[in-house]
N, CA, C, O and CB atoms as a CASP TS submission, in Angstrom:
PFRMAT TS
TARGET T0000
AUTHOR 0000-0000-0000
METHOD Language model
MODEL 1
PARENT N/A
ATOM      1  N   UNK     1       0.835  -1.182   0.000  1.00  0.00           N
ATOM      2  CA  UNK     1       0.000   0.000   0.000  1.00  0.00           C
ATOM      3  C   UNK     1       0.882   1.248   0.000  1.00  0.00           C
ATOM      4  O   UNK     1       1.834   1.545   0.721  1.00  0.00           O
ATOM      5  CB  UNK     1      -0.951  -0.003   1.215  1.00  0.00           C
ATOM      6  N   UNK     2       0.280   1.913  -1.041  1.00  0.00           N
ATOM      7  CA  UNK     2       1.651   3.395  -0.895  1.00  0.00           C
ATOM      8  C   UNK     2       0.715   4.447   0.005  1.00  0.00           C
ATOM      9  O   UNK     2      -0.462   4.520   0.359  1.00  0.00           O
ATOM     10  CB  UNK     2       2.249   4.467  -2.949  1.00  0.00           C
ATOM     11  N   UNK     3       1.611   5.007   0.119  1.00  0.00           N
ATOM     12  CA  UNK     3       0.926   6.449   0.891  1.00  0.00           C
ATOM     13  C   UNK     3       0.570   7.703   0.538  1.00  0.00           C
ATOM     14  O   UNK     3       1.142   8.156  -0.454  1.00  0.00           O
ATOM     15  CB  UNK     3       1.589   6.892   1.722  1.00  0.00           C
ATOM     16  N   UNK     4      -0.211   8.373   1.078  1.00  0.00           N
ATOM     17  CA  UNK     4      -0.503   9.612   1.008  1.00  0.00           C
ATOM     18  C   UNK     4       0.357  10.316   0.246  1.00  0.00           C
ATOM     19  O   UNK     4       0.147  10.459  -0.958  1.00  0.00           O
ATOM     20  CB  UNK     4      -0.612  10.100   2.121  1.00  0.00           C
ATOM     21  N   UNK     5       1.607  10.925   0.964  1.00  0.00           N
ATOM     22  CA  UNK     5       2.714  11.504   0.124  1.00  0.00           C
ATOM     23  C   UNK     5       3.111  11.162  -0.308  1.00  0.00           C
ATOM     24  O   UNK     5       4.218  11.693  -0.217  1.00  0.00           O
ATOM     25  CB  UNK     5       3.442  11.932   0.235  1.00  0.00           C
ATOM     26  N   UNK     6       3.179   9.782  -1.536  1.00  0.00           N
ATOM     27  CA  UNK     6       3.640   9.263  -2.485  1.00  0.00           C
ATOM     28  C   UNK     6       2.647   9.864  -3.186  1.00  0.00           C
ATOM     29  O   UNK     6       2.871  11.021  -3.539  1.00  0.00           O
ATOM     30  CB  UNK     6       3.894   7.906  -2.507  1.00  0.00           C
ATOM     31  N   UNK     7       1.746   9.441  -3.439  1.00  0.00           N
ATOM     32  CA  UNK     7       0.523   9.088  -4.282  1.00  0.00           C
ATOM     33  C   UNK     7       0.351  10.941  -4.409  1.00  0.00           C
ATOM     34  O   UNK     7       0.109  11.343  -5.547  1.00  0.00           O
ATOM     35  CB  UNK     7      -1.016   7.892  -3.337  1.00  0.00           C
ATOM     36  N   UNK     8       0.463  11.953  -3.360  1.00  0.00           N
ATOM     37  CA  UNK     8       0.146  13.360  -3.684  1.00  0.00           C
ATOM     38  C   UNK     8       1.360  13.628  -4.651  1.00  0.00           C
ATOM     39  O   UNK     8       1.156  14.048  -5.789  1.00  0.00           O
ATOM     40  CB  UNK     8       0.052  14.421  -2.300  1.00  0.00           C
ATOM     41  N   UNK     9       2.905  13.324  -4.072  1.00  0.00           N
ATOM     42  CA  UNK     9       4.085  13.743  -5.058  1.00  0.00           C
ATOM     43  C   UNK     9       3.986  13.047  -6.408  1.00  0.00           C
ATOM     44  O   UNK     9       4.237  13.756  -7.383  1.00  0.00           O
ATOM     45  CB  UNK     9       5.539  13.372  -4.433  1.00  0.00           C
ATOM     46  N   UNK    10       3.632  11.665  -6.643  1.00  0.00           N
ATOM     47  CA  UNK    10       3.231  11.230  -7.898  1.00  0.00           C
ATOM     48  C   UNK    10       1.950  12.206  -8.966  1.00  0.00           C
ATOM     49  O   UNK    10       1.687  12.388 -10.154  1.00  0.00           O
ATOM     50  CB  UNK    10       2.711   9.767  -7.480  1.00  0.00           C
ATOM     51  N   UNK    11       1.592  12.505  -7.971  1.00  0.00           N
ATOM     52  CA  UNK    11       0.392  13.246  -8.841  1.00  0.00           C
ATOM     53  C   UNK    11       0.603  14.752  -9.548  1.00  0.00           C
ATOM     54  O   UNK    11       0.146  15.347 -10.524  1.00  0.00           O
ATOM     55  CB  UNK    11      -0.863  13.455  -7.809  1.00  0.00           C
ATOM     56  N   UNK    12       1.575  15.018  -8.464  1.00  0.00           N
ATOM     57  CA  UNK    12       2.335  16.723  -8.988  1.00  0.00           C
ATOM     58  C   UNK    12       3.093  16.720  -9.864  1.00  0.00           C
ATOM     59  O   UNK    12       3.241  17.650 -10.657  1.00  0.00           O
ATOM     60  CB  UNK    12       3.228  17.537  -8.057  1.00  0.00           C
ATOM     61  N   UNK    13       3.836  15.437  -9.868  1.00  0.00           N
ATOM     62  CA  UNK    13       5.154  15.170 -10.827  1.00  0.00           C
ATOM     63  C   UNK    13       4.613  14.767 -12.198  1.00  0.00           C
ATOM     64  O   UNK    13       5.251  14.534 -13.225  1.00  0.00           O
ATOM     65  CB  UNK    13       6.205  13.880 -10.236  1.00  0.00           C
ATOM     66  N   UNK    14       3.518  14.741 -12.022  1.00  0.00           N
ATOM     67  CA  UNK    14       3.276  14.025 -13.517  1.00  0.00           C
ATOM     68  C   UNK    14       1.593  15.472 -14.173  1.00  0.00           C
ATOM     69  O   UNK    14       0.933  15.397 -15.209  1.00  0.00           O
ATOM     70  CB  UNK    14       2.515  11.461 -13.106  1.00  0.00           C
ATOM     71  N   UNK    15       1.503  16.350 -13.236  1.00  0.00           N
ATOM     72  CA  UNK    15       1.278  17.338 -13.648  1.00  0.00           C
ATOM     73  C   UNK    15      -0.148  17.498 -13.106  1.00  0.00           C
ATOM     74  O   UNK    15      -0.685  18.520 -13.534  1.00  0.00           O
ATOM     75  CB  UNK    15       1.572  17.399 -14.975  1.00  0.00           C
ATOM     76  N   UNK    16      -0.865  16.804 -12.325  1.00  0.00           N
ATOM     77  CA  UNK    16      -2.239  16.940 -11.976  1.00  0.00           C
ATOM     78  C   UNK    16      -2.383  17.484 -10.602  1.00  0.00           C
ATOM     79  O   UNK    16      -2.630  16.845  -9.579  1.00  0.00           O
ATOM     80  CB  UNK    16      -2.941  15.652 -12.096  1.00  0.00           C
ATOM     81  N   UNK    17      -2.222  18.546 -10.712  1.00  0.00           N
ATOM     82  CA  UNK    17      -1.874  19.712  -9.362  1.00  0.00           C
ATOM     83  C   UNK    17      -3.158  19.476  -8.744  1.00  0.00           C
ATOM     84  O   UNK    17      -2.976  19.273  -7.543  1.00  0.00           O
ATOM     85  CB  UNK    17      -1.587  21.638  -9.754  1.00  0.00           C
ATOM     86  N   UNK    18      -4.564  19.409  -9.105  1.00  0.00           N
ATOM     87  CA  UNK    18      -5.597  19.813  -8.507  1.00  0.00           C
ATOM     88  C   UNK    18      -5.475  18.319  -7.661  1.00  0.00           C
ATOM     89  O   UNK    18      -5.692  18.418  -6.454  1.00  0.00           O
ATOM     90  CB  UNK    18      -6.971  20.299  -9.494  1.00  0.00           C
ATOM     91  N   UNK    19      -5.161  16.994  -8.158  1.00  0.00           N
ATOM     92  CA  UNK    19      -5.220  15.739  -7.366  1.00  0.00           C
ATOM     93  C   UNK    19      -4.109  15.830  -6.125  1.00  0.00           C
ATOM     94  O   UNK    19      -4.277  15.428  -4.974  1.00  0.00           O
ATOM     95  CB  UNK    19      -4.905  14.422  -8.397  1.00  0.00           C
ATOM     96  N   UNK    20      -3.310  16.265  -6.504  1.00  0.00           N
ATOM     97  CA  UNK    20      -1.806  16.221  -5.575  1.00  0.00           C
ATOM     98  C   UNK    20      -2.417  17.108  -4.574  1.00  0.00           C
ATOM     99  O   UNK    20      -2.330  16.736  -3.403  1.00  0.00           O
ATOM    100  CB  UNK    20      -0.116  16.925  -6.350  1.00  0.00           C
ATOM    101  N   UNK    21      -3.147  18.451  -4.879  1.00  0.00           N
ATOM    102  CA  UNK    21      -3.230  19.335  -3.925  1.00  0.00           C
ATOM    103  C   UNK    21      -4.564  19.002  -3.134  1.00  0.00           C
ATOM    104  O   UNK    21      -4.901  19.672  -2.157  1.00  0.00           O
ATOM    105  CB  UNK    21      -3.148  20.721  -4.515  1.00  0.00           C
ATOM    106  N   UNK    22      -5.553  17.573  -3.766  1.00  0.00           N
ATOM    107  CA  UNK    22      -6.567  17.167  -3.284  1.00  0.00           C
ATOM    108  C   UNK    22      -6.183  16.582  -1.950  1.00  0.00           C
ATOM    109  O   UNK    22      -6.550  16.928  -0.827  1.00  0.00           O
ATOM    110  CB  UNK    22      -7.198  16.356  -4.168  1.00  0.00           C
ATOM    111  N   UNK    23      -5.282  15.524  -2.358  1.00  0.00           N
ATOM    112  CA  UNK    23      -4.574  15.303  -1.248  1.00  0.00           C
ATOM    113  C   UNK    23      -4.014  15.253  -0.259  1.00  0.00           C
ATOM    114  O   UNK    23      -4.050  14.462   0.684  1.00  0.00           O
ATOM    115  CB  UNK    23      -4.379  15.250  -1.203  1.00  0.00           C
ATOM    116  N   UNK    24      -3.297  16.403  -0.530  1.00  0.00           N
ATOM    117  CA  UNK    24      -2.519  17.091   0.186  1.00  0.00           C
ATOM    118  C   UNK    24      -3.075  18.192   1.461  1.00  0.00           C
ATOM    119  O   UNK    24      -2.628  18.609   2.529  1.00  0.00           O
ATOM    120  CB  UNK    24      -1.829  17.695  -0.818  1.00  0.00           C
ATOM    121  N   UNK    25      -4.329  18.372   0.630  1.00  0.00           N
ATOM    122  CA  UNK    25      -5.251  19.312   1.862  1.00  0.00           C
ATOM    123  C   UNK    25      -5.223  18.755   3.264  1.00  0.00           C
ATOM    124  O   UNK    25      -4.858  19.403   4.245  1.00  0.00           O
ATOM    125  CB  UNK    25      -6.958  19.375   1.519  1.00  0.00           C
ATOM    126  N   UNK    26      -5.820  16.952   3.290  1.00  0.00           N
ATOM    127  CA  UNK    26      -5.878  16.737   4.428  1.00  0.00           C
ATOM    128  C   UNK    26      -4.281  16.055   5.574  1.00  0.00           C
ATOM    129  O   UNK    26      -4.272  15.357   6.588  1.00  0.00           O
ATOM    130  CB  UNK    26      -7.083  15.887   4.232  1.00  0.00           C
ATOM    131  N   UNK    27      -3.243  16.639   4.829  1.00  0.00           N
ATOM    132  CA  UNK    27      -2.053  16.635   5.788  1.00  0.00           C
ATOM    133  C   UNK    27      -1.752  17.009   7.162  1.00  0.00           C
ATOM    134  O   UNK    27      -2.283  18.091   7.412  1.00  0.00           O
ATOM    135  CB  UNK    27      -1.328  17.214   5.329  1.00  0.00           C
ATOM    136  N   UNK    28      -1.273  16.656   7.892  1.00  0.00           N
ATOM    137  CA  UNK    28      -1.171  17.186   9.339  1.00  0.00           C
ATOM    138  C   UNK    28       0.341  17.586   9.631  1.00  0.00           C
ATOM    139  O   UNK    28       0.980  18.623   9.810  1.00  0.00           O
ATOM    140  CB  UNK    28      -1.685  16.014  10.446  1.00  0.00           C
ATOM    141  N   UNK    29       0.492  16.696   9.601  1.00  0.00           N
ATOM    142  CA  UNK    29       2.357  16.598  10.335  1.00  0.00           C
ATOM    143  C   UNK    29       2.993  17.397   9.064  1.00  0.00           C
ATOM    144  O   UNK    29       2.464  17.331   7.955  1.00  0.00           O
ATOM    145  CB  UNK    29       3.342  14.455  10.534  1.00  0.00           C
ATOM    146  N   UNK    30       4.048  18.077   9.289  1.00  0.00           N
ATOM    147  CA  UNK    30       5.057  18.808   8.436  1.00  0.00           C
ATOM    148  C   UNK    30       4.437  20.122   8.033  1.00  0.00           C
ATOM    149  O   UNK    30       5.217  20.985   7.632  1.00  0.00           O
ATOM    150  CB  UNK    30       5.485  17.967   7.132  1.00  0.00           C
ATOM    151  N   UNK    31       3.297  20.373   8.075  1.00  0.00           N
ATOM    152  CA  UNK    31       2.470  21.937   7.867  1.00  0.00           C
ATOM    153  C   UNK    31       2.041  22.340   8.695  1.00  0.00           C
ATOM    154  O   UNK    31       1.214  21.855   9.467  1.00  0.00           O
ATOM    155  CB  UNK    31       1.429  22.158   7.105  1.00  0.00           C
ATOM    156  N   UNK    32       2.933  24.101   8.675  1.00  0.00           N
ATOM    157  CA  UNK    32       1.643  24.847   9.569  1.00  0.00           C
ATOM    158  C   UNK    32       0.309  24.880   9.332  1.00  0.00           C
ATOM    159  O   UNK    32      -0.253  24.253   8.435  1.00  0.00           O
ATOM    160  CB  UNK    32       1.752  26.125   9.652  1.00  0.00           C
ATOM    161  N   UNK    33      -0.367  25.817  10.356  1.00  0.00           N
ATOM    162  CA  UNK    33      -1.380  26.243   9.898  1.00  0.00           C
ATOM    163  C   UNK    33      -1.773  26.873   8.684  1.00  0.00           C
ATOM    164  O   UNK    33      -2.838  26.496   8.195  1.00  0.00           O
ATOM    165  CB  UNK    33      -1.609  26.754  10.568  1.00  0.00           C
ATOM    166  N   UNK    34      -1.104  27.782   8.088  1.00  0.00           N
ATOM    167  CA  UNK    34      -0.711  28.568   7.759  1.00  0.00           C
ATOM    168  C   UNK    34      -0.390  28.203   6.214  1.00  0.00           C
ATOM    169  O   UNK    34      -0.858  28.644   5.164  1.00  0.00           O
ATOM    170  CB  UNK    34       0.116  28.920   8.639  1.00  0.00           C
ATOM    171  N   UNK    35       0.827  26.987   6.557  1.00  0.00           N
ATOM    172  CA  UNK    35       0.617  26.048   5.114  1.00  0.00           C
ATOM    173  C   UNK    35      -0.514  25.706   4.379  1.00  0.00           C
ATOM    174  O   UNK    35      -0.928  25.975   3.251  1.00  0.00           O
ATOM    175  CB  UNK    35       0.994  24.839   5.269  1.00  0.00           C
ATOM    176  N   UNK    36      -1.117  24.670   5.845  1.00  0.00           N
ATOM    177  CA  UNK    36      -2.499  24.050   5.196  1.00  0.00           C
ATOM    178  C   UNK    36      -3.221  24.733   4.383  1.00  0.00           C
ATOM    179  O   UNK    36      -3.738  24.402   3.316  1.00  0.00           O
ATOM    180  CB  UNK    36      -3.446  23.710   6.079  1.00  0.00           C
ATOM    181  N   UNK    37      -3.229  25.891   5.055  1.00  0.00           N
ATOM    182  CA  UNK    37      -4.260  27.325   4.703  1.00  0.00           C
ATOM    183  C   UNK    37      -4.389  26.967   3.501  1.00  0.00           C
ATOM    184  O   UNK    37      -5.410  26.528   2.972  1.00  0.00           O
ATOM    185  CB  UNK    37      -3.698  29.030   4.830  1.00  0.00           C
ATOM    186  N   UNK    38      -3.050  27.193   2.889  1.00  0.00           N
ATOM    187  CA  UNK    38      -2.573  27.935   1.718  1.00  0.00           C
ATOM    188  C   UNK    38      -3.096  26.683   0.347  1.00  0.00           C
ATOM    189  O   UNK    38      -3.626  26.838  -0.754  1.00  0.00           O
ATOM    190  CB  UNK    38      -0.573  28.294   1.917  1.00  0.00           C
ATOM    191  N   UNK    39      -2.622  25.469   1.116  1.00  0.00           N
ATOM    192  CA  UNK    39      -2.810  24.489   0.093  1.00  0.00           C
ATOM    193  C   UNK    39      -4.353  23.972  -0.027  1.00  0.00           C
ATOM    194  O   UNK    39      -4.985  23.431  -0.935  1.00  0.00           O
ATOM    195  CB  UNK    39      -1.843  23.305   0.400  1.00  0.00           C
ATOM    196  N   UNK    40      -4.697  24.412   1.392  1.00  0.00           N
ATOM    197  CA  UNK    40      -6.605  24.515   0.919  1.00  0.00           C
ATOM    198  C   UNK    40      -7.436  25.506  -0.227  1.00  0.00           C
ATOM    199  O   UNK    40      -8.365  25.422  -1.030  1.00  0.00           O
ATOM    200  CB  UNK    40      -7.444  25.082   2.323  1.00  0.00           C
ATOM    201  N   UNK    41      -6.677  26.258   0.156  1.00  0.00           N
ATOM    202  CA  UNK    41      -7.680  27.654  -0.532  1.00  0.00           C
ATOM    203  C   UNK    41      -7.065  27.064  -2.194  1.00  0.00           C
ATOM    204  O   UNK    41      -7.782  26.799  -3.159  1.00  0.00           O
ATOM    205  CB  UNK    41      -6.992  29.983   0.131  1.00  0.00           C
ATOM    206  N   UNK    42      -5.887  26.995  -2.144  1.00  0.00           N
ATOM    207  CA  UNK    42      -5.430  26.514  -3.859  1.00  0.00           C
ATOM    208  C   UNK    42      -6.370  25.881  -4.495  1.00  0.00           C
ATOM    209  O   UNK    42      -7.065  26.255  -5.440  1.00  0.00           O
ATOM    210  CB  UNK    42      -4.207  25.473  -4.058  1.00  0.00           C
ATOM    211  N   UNK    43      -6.346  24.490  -3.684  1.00  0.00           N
ATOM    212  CA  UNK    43      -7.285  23.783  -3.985  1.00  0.00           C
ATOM    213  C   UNK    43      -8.665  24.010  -4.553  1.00  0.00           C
ATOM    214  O   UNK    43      -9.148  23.772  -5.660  1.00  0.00           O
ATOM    215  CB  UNK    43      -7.347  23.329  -3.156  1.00  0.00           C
ATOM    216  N   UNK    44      -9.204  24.608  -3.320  1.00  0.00           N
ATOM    217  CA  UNK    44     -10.821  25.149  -3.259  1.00  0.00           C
ATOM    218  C   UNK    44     -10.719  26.779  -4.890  1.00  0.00           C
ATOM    219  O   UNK    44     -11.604  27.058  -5.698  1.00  0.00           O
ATOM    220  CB  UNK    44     -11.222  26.108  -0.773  1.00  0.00           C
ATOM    221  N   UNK    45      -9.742  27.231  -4.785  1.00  0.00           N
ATOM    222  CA  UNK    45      -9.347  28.062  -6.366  1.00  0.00           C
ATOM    223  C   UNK    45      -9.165  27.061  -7.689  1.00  0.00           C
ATOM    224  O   UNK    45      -9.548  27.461  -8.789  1.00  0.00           O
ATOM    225  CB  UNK    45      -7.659  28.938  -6.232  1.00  0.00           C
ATOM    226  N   UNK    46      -8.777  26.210  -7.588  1.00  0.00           N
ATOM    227  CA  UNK    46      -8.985  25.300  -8.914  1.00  0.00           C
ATOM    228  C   UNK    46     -10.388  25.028  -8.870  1.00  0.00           C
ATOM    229  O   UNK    46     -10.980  25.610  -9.780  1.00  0.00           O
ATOM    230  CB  UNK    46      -8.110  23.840  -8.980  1.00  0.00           C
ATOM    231  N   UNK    47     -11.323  24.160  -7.927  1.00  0.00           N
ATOM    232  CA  UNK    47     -12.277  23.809  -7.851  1.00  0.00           C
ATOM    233  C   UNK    47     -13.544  25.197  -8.302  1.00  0.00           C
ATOM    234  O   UNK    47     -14.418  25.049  -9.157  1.00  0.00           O
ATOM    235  CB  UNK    47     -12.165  23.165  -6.534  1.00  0.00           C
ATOM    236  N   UNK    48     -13.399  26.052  -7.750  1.00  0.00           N
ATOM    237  CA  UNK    48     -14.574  26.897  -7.557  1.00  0.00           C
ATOM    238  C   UNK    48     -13.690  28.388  -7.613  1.00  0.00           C
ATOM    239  O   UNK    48     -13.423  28.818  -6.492  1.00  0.00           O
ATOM    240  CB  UNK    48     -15.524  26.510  -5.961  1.00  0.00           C
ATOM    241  N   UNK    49     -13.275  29.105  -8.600  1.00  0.00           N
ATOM    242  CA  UNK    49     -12.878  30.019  -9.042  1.00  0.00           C
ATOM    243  C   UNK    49     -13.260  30.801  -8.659  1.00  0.00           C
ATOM    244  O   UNK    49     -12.841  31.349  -7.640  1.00  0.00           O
ATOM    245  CB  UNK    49     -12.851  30.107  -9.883  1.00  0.00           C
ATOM    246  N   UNK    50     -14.650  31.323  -9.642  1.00  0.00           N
ATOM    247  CA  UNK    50     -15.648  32.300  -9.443  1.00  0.00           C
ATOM    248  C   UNK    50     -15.719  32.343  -8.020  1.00  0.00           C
ATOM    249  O   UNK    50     -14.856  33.132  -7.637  1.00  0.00           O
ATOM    250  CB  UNK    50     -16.983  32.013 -10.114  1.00  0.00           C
ATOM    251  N   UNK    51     -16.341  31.865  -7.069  1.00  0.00           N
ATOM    252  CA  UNK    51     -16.441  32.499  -6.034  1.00  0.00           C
ATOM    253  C   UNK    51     -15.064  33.230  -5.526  1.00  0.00           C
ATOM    254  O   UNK    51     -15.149  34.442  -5.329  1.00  0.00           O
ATOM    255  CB  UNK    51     -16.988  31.603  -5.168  1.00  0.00           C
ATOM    256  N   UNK    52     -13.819  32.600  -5.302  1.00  0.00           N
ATOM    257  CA  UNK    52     -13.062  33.184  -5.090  1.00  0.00           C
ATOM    258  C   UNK    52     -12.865  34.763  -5.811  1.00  0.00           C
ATOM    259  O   UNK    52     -12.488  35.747  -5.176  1.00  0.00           O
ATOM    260  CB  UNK    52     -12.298  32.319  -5.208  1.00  0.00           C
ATOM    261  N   UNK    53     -13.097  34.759  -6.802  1.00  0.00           N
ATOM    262  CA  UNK    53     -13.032  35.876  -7.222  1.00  0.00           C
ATOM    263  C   UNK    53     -14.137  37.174  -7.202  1.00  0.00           C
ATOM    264  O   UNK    53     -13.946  38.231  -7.804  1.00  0.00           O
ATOM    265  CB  UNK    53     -12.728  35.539  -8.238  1.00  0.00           C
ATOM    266  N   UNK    54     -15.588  36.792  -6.199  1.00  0.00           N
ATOM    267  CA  UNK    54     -16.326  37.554  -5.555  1.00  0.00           C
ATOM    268  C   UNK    54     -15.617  37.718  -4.590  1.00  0.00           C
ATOM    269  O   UNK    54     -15.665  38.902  -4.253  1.00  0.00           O
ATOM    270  CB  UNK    54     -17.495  37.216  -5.326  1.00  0.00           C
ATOM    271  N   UNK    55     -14.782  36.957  -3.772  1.00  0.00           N
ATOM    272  CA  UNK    55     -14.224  37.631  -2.563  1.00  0.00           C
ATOM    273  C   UNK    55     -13.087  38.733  -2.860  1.00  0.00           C
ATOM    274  O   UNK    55     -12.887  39.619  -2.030  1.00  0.00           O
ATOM    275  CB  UNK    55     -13.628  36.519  -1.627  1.00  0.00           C
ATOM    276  N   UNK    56     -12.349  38.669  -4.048  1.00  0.00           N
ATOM    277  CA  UNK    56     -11.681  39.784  -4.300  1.00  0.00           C
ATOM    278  C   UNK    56     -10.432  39.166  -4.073  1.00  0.00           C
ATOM    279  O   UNK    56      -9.543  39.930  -3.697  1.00  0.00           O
ATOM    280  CB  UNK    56     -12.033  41.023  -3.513  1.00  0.00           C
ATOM    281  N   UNK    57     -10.125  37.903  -4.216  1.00  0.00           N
ATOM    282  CA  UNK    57      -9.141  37.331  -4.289  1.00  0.00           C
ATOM    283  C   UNK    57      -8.683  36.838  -5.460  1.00  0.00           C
ATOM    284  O   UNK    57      -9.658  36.282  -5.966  1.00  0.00           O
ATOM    285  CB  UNK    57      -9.199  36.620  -3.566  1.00  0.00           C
ATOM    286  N   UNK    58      -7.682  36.717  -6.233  1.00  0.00           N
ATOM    287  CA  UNK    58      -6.976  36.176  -7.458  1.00  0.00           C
ATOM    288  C   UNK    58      -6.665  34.572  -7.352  1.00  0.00           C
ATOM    289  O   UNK    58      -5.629  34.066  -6.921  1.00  0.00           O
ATOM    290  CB  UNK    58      -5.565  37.002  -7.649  1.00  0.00           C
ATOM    291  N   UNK    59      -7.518  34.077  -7.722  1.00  0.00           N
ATOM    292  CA  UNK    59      -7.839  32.426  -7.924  1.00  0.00           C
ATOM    293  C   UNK    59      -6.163  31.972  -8.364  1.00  0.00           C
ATOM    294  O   UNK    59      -5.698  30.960  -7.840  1.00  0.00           O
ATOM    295  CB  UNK    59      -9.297  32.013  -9.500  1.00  0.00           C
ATOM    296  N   UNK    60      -5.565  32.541  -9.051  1.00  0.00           N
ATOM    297  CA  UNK    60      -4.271  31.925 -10.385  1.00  0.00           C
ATOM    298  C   UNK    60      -3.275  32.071  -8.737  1.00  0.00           C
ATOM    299  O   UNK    60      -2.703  31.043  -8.373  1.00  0.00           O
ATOM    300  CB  UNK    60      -3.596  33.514 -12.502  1.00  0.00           C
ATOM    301  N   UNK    61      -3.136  33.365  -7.837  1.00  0.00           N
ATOM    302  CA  UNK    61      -2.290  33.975  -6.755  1.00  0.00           C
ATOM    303  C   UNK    61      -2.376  32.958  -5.982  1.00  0.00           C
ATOM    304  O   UNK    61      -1.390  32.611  -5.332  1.00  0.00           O
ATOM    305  CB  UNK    61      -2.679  35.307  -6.088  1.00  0.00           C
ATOM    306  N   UNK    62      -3.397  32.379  -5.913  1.00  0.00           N
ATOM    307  CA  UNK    62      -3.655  31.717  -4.255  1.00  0.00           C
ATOM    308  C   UNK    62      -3.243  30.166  -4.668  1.00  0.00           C
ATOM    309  O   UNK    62      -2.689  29.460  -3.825  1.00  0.00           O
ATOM    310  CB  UNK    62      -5.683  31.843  -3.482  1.00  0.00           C
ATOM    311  N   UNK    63      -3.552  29.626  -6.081  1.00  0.00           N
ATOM    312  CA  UNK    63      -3.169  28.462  -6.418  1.00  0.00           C
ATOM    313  C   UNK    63      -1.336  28.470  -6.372  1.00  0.00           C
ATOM    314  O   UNK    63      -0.730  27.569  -5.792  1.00  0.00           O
ATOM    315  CB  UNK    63      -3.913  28.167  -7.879  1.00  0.00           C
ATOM    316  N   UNK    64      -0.678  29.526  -7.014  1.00  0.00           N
ATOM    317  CA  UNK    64       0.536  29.551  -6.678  1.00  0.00           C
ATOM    318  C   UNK    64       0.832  29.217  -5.900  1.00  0.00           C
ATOM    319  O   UNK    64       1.413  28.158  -5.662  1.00  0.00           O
ATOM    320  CB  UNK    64       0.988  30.238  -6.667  1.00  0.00           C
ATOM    321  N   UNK    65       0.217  30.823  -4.624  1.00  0.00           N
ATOM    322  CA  UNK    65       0.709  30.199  -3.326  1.00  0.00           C
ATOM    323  C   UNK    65       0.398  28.489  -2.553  1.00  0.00           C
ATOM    324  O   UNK    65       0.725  28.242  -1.392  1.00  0.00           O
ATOM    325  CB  UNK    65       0.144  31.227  -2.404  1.00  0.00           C
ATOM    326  N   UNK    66       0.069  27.994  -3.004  1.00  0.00           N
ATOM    327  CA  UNK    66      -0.736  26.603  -2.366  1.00  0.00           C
ATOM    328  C   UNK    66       0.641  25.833  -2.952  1.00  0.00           C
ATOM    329  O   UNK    66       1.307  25.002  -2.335  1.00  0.00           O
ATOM    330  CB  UNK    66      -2.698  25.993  -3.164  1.00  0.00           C
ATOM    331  N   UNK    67       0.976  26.518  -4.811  1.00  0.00           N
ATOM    332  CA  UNK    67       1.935  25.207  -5.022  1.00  0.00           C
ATOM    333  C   UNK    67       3.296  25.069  -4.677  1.00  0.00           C
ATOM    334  O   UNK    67       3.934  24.018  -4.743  1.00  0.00           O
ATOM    335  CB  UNK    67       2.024  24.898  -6.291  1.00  0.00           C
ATOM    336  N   UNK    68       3.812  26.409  -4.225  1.00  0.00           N
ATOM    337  CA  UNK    68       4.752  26.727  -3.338  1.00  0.00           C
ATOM    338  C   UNK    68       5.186  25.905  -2.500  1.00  0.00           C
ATOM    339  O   UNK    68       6.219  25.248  -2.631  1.00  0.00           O
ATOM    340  CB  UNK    68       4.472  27.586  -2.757  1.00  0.00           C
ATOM    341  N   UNK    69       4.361  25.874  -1.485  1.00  0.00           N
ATOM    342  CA  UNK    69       4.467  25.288  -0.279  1.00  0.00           C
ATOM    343  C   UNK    69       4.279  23.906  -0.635  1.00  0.00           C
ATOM    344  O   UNK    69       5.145  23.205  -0.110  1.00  0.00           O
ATOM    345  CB  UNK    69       3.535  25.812   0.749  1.00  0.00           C
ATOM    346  N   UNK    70       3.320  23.154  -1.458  1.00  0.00           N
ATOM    347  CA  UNK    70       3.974  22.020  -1.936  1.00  0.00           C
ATOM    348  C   UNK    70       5.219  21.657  -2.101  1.00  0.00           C
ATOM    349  O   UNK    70       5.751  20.711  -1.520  1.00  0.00           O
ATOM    350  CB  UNK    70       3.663  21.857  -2.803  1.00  0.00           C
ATOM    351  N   UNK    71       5.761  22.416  -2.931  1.00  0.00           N
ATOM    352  CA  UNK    71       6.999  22.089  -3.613  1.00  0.00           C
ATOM    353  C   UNK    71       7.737  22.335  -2.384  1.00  0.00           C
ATOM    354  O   UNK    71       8.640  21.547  -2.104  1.00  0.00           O
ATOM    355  CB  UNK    71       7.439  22.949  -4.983  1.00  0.00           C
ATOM    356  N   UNK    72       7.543  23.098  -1.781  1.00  0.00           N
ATOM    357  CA  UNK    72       8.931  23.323  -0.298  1.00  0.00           C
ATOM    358  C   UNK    72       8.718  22.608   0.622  1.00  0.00           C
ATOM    359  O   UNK    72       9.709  22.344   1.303  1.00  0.00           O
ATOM    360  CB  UNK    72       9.096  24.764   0.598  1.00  0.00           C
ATOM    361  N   UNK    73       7.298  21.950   1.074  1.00  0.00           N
ATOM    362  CA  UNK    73       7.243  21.264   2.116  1.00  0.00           C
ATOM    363  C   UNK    73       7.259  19.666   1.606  1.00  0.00           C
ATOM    364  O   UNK    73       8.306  19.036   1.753  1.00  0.00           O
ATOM    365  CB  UNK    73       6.027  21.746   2.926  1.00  0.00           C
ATOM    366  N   UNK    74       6.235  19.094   1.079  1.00  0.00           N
ATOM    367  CA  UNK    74       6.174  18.335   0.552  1.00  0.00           C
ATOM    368  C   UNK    74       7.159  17.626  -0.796  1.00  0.00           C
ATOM    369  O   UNK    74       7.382  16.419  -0.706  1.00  0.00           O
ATOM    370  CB  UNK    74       5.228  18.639   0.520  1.00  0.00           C
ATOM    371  N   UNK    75       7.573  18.179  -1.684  1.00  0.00           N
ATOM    372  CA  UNK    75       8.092  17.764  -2.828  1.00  0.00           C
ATOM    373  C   UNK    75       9.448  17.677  -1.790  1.00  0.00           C
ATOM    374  O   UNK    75      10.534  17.294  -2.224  1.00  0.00           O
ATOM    375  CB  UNK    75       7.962  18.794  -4.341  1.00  0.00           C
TER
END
């Protein structure tokens, strides 16, 4: 059985950010708060744009930031 952070880094590496970062949402150990945040809202910005962008937030900004912290914490 592989794990979580296999199966999320397999999924980034081969280019399907929204699965890797599906994943990756429900992490505990190795992320702040702060991280999580970041790799939630990404997430929830691929998924559901438009709303994000009634809040006055930049959907493309927040997915960055989410893949960031992937790549630094995780990858």
């Amino acid at each position: 059985m592989r794990k979580k952070t296999e199966l999320a880094k397999e999924a980034y590496r081969s280019g399907n950010v929204k699965k890797a970062l599906w994943i990756a949402k429900s992490f505990r150990i190795g992320l702040s708060k702060d991280d999580r945040d970041k790799i939630v809202r990404a997430y929830e910005c691929l998924v559901h744009p438009d709303f994000y962008l009634m809040l006055g937030k930049s959907p493309e900004e927040e997915i960055e930031k989410g893949k960031r912290v992937f790549e630094e914490k995780i990858l």
